[in-house]
C-alpha positions as CSV (number, residue, x, y, z in Angstrom):
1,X,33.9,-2.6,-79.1
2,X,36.5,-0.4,-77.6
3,X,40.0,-0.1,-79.4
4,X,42.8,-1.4,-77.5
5,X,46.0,0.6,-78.1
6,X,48.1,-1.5,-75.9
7,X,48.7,-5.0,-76.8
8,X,47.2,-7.2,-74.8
9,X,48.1,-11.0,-74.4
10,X,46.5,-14.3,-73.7
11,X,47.5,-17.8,-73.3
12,X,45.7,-20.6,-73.0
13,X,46.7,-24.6,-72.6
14,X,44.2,-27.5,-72.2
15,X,45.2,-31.3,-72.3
16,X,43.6,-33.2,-75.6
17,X,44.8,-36.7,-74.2
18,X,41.9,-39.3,-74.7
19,X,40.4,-40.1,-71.8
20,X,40.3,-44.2,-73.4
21,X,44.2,-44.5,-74.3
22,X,42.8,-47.1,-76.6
23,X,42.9,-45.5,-79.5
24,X,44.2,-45.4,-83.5
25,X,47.4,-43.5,-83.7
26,X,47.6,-41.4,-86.8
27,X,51.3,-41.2,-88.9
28,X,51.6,-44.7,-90.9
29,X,50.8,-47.0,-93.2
30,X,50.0,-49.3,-90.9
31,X,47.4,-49.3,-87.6
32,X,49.0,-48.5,-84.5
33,X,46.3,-49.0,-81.5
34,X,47.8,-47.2,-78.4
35,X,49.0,-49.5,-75.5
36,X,49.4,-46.4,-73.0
37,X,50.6,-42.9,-72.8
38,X,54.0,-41.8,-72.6
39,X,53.6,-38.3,-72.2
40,X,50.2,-36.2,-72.5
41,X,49.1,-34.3,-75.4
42,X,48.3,-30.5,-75.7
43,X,46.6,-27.8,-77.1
44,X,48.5,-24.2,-76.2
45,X,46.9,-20.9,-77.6
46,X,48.6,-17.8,-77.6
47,X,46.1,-15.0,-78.1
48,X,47.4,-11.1,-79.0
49,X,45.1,-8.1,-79.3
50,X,46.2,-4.3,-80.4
51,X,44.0,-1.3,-81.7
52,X,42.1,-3.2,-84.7
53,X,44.3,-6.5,-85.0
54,X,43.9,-10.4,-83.8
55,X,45.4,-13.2,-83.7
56,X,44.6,-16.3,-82.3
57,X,47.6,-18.9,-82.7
58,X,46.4,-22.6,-81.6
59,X,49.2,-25.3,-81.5
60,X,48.5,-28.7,-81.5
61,X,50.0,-32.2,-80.3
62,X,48.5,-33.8,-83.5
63,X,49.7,-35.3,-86.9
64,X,47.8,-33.1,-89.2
65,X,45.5,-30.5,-89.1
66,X,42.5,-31.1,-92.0
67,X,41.1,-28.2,-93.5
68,X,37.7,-29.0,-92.0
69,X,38.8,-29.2,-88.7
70,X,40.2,-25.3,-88.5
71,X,37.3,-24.4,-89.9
72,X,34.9,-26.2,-87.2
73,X,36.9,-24.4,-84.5
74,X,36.7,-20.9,-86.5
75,X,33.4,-21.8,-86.5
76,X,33.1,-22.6,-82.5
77,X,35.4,-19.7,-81.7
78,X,33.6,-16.8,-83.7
79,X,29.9,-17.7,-82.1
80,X,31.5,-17.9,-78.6
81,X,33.4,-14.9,-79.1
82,X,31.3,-13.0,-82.0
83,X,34.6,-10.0,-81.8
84,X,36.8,-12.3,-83.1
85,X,37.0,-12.7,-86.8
86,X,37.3,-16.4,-88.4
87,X,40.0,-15.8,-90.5
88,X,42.5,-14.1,-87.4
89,X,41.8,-18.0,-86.0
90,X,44.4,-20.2,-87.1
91,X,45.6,-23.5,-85.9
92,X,49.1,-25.7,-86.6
93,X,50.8,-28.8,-85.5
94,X,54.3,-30.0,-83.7
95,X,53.8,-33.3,-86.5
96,X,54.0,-36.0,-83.3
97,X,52.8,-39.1,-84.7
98,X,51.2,-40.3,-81.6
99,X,48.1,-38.8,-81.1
100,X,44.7,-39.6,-82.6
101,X,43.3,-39.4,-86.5
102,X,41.9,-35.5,-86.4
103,X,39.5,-36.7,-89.2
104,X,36.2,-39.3,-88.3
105,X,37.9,-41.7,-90.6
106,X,40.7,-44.1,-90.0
107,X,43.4,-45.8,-91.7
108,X,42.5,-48.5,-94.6
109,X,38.9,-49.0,-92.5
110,X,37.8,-51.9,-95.1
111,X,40.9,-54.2,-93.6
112,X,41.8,-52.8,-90.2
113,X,37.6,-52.5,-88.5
114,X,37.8,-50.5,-85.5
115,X,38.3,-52.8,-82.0
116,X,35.0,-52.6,-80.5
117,X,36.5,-51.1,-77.0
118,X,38.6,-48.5,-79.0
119,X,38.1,-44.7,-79.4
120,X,36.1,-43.7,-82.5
121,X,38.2,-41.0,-84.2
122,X,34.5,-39.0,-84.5
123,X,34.1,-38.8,-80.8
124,X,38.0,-38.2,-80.5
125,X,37.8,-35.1,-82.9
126,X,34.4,-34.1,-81.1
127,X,36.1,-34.2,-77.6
128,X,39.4,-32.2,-79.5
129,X,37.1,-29.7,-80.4
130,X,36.1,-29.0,-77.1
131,X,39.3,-28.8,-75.5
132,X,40.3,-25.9,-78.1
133,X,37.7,-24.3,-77.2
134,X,38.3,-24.4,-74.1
135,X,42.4,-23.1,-74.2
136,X,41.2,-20.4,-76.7
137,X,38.5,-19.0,-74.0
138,X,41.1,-18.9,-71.5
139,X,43.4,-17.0,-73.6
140,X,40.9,-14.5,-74.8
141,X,39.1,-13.4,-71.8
142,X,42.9,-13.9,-69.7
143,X,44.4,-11.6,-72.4
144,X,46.2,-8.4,-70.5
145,X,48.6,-5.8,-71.7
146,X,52.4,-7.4,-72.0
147,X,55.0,-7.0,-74.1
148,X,57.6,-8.8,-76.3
149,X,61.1,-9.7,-76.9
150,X,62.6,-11.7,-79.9
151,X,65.7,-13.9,-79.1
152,X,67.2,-16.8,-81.4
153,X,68.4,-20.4,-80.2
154,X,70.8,-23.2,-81.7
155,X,69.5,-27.2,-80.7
156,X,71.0,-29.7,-82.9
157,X,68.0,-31.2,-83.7
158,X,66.6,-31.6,-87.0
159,X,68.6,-33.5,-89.9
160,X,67.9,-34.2,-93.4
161,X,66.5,-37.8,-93.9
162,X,66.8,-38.8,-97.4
163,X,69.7,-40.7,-98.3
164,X,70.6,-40.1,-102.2
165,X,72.4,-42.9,-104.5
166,X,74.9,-42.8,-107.2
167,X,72.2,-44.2,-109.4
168,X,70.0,-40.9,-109.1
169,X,67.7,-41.8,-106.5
170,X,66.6,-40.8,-102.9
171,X,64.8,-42.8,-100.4
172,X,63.9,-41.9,-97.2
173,X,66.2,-43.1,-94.2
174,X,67.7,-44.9,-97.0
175,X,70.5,-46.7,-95.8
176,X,73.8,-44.7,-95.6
177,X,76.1,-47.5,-95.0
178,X,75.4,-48.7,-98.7
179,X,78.8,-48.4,-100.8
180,X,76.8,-46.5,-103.5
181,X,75.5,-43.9,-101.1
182,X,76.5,-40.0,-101.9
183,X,75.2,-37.9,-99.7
184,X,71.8,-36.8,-97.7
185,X,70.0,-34.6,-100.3
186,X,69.4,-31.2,-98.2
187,X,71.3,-29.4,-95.6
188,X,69.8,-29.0,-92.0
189,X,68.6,-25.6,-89.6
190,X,69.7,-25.9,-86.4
191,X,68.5,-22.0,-85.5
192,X,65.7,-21.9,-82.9
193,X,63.5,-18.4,-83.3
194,X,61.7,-17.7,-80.3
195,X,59.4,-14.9,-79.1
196,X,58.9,-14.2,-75.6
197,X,55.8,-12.5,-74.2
198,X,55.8,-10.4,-70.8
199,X,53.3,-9.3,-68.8
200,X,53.0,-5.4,-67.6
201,X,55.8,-6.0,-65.0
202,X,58.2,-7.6,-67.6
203,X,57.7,-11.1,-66.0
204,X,58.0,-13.8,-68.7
205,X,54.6,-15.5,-69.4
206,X,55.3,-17.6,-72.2
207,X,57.2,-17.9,-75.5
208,X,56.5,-19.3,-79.3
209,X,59.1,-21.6,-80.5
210,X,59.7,-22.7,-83.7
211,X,62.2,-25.4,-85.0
212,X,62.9,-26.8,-88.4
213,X,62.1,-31.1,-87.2
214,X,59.1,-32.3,-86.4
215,X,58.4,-34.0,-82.8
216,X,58.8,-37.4,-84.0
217,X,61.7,-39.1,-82.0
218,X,58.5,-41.8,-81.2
219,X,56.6,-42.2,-84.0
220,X,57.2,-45.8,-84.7
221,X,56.4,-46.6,-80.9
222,X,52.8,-47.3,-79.7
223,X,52.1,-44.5,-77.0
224,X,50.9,-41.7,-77.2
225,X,53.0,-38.5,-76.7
226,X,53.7,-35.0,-77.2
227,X,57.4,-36.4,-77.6
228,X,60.4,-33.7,-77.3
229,X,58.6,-30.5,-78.4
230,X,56.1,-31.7,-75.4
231,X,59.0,-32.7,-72.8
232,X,60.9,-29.3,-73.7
233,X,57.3,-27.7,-72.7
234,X,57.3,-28.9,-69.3
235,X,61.3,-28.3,-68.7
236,X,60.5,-24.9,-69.6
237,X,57.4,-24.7,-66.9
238,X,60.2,-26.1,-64.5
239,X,62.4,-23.2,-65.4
240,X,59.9,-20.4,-65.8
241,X,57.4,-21.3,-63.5
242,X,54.2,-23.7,-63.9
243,X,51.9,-20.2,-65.4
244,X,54.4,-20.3,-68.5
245,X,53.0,-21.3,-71.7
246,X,55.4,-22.6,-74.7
247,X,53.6,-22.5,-78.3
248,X,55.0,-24.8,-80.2
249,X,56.1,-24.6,-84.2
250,X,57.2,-26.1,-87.1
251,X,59.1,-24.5,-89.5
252,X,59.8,-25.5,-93.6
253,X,61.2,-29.2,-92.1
254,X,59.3,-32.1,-94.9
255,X,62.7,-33.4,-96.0
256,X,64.1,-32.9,-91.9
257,X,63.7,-35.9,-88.9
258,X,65.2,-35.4,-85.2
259,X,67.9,-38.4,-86.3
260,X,71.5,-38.3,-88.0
261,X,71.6,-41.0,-90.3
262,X,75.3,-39.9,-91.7
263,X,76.8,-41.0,-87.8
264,X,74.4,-43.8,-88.2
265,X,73.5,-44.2,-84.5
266,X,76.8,-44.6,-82.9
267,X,77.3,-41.3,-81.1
268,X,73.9,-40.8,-79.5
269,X,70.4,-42.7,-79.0
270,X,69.0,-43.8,-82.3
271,X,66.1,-41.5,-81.8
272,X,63.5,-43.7,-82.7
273,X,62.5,-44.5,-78.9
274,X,61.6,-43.2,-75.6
275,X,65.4,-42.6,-74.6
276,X,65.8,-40.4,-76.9
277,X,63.0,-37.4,-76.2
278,X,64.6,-36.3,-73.2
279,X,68.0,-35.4,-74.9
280,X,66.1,-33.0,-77.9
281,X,63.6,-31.9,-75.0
282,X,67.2,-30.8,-73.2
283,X,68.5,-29.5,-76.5
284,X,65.7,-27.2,-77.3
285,X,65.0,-26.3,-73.5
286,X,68.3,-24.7,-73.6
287,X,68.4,-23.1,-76.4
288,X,65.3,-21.3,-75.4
289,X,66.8,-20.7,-71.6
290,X,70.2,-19.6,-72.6
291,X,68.6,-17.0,-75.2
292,X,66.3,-15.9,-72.9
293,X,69.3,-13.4,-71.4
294,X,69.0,-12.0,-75.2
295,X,65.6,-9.9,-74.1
296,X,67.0,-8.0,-71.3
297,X,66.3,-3.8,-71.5
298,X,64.7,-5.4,-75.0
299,X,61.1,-6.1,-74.2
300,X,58.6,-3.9,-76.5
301,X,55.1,-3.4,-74.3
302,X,54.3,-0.9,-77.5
303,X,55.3,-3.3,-80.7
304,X,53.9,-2.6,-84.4
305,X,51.2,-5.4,-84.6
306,X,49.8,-6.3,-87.8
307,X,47.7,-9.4,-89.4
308,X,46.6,-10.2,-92.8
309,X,45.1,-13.6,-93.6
310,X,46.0,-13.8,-97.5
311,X,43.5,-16.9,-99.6
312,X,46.5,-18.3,-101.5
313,X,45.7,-20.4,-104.3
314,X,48.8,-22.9,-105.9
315,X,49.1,-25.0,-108.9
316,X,48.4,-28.6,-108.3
317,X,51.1,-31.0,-109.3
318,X,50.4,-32.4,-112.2
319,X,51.0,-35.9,-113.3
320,X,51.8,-36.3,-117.4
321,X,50.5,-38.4,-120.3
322,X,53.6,-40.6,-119.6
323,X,53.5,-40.8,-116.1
324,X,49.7,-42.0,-116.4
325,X,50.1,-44.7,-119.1
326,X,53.3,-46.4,-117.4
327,X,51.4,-46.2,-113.8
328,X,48.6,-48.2,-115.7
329,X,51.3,-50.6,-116.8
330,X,52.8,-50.5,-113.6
331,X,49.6,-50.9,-111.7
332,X,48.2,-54.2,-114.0
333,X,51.5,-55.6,-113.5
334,X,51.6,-55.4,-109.7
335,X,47.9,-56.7,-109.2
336,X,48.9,-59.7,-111.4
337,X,51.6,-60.1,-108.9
338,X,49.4,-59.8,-105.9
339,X,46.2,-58.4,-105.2
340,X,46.1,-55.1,-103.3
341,X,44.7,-56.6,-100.0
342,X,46.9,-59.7,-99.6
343,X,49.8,-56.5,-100.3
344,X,48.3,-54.7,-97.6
345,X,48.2,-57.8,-95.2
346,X,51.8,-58.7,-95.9
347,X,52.7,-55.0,-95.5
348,X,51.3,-55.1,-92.5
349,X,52.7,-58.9,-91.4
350,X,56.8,-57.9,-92.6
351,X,55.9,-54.2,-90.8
352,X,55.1,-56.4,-87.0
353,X,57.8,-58.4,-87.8
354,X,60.4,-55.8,-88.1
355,X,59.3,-54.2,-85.3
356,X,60.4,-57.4,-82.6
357,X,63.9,-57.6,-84.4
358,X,66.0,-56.3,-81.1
359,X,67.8,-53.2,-81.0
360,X,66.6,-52.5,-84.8
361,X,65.9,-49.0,-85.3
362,X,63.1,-48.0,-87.4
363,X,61.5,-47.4,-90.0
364,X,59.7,-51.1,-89.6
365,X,57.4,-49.9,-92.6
366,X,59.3,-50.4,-96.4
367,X,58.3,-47.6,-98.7
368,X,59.4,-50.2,-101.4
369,X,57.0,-52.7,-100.4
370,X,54.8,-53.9,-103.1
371,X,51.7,-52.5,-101.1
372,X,53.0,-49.1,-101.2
373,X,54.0,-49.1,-105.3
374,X,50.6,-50.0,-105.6
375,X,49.5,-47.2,-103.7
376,X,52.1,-44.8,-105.4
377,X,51.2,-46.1,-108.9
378,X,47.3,-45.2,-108.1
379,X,47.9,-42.1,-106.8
380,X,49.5,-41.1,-110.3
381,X,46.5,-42.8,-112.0
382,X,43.9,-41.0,-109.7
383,X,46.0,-37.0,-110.3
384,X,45.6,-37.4,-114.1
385,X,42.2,-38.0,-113.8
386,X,41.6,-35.6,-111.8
387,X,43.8,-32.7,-112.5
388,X,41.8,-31.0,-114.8
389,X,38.8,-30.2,-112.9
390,X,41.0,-30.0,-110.0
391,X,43.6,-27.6,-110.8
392,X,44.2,-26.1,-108.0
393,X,45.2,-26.4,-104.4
394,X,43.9,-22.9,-102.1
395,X,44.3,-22.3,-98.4
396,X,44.5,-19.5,-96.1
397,X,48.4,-18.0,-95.2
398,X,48.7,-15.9,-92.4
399,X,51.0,-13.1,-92.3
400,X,51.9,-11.7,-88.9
401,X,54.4,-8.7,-88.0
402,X,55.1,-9.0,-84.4
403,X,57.4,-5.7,-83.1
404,X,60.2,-6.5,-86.1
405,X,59.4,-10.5,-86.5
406,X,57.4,-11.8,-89.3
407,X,55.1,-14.7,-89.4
408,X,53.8,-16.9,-92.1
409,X,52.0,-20.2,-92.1
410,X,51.6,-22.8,-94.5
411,X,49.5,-26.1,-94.5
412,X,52.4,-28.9,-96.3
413,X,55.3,-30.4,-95.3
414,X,57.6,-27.9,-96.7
415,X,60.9,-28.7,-97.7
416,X,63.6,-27.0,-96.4
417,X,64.6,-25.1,-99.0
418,X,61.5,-23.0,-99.4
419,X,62.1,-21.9,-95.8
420,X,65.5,-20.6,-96.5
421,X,64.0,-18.7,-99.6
422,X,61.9,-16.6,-97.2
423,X,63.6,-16.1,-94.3
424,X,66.8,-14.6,-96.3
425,X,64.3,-12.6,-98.3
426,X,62.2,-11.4,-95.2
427,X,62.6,-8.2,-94.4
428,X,62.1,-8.8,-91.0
429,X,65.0,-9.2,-88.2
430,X,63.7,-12.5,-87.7
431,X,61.3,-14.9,-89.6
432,X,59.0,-17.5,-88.0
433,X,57.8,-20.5,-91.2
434,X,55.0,-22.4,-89.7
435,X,54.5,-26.0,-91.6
436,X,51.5,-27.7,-91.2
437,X,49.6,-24.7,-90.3
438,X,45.7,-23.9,-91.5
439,X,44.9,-27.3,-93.6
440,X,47.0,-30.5,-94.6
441,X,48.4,-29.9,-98.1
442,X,51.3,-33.2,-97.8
443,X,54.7,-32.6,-98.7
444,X,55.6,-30.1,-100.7
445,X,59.4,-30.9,-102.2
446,X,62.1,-29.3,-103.8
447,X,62.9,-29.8,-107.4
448,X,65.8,-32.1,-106.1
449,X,63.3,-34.5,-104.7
450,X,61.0,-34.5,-107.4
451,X,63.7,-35.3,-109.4
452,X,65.5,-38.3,-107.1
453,X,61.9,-39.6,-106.3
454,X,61.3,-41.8,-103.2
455,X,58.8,-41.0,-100.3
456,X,58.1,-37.6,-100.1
457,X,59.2,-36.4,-103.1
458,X,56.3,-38.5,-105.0
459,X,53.0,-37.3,-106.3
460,X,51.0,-39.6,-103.6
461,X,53.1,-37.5,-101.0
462,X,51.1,-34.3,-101.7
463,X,48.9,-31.8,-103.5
464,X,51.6,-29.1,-105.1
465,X,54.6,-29.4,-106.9
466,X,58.3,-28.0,-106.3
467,X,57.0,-25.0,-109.0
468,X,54.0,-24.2,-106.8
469,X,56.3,-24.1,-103.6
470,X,58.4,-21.1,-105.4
471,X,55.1,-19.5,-106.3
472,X,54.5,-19.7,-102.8
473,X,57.8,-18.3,-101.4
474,X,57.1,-15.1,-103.7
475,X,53.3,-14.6,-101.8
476,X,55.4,-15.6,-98.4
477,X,58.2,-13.0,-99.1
478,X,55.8,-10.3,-100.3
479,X,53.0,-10.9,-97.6
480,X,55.7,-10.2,-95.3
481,X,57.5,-7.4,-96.7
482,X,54.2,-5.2,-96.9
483,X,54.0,-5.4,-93.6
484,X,57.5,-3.5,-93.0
């Protein structure tokens, strides 16, 4: 094969809506079956080519992205297209939680059976597969020489969401009104990096953009949608032209949601509903329009382009002596209570409920419920069991240099924290931290979390432990910095 010493670029976008709207929607406790479509979902791939180095980038509309699943498509990609390598193939997620399961299961399938006229997630992921396919082969053989230009955006956006108590605890979109409430436990990110991409003639053909909050302003709803990340999309086709593709990231955002809970809901929508997508769709539109004016007499058609795909491998969080024999406890005392499936069903009975109290924002779902202690109390049960023949948590990190940006991906939730480590100790100008990227790891908190407790900072919540995610930011930071 020929050695291209330009780069070349491809961009690819296919719609991965379900063609039956009847289907499971991943993100909760609880089953969700869609009543309709509020906005379509995507797939958008950005493909880049120079001398000896690929990448394919492949962002999708989904929840999670299971291990299994990137490697399928690897798989699919690399017979199609035998000159690209599997491991330059990577896949991540804007986190709506209103699309389908990615996995064949479902949620809690023993209780909640599939309706018989509803999507099977099998033939969902099957059909998924497909469309990837399909927006990676239009990137790859659509791929012509362009160039690039870095810019940086504000959107106020993304805010911390758990509430911390003068008892030592945190809960998630804990109530902030409570006279014993301190404080939200993290800080926020309200910078936008964005790369634009240009073809020969410096028109702009697309741009990657990457926000510290997931698209979630409907995930209690029971549509499906691409939510703001996918509205912003389309205002940015409206802007640029119909041919302009936006890839959408991301960044180290576990402990971030797109709502202020300090100015509890009086100064804006509560962004738990359809009202409130196009108002962070406008936010983030803009800040990629307005920075757009940053690329002029900047664009690079001859940028350094380098990729490294590193096999990382993490300590998994372990759960102590203690910890197991009070979970035991804990476990036999909440059985003795009630039985995990009448918990379940009256989970799932105060959850409805909630949900047709007017004007109530969510969550509907109680992390405190006595279903989910159960659930959090067998999850500490099932890690010391485990943990010793499981040690270990590994997963592909990609490490890009694009001109003088820097990207790395990451399969958890990652707190914010961890983002801020590498991005001030980048040597890059700028630093793109992709979460959810290349696997599904769950959250991955600070020691502040694990410390407070509550959703997300929890052993059930994920695979490695606030010590791992420093022993991560170290790979990230080097990773990155041998590439400049």
């Amino acid at each position: 094969m020929p050695m291209n010493s330009k780069l070349r670029i491809g961009w690819g976008e296919a719609d991965i809506t379900p063609d039956n709207a009847k289907v499971e929607l991943a993100g909760q406790y609880y089953q969700r079956l869609a009543t309709g479509i509020h906005s379509r979902i995507k797939t958008v791939v950005l493909a880049l080519e120079k001398n000896d180095q690929q990448a394919i980038l492949i962002s999708l509309d989904v929840v999670s992205i299971p291990a299994t699943l990137q490697e399928d498509v690897r798989a699919a990609v690399h017979r199609k297209f035998p000159e690209l390598a599997p491991d330059r193939i990577f896949l991540n997620t804007i986190h709506t939680h209103n699309a389908p399961y990615t996995r064949p299961g479902g949620l809690f399938r023993d209780w909640l059976p599939l309706a018989p006229d509803a999507l099977d997630p099998a033939d969902y992921v099957a059909f998924l597969q497909r469309q990837i396919l399909a927006a990676v082969s239009q990137a790859w053989t659509g791929r012509q020489p362009g160039g690039i230009a870095p810019a940086f955006g504000a959107a106020r956006i993304g805010h911390c969401r758990r509430a911390v108590y003068v008892d030592g605890t945190a809960e998630m979109y804990g109530d902030t009104t409570r006279p014993d409430f301190v404080g939200m436990e993290a800080g926020e990110d309200s910078g936008v990096e964005i790369l634009f991409t240009f073809d020969a003639n410096g028109k702009p053909t697309g741009a990657m953009v990457n926000t510290a909050c997931p698209s979630q302003v409907m995930e209690a709803t029971y549509e499906i949608s691409s939510d703001f990340m996918g509205a912003a999309r389309e205002r940015l086709k409206s802007h640029f032209g119909q041919n302009f593709h936006t890839l959408c990231q991301v960044s180290a955002a576990g402990c971030q949601s797109p709502r202020d809970l300090t100015r509890n809901y009086h100064t804006e929508p509560d962004f738990w509903h359809a009202d409130g997508v196009p108002v962070h769709a406008e936010r983030l539109a803009n800040a990629v329009t307005t920075a757009f004016s940053q690329t002029d007499g900047r664009i690079d058609f001859d940028p350094v382009f380098l990729h490294e795909c590193h096999r990382v491998t993490l300590p998994r969080r372990r759960a102590s002596y203690q910890a197991y024999v009070q979970a035991k406890d804990n476990l036999a005392q909440l059985i003795a209570v009630m039985p995990e499936k009448e918990a379940f069903e009256d989970f799932c009975r105060e959850t409805h409920a909630n949900e047709k109290i007017p004007s109530r924002p969510g969550p509907y779902d109680s992390k405190l419920h006595h279903f989910v202690l159960i659930q959090n109390n067998k999850a500490v049960i099932r890690r010391f069991e485990t943990q010793d023949a499981e040690p270990t948590f590994a997963f592909d990190m990609q490490a890009l240099r694009i001109g003088e940006i820097a990207l790395v991906n990451n399969p958890f939730e990652l707190y914010l924290m961890f983002g801020q480590i590498i991005k001030a100790r980048s040597r890059a100008k700028q630093t793109f931290v992709v979460q959810l990227s290349g696997g599904s790891g769950g959250y991955l908190p600070s020691p502040e979390a694990e410390r407070l407790g509550g959703y997300g900072g929890l052993i059930i919540n994920g695979n490695v432990g606030s010590d791992g995610g420093f022993q991560f930011a170290d790979l990230a930071v080097n990773a990155i910095n041998e590439l400049f």
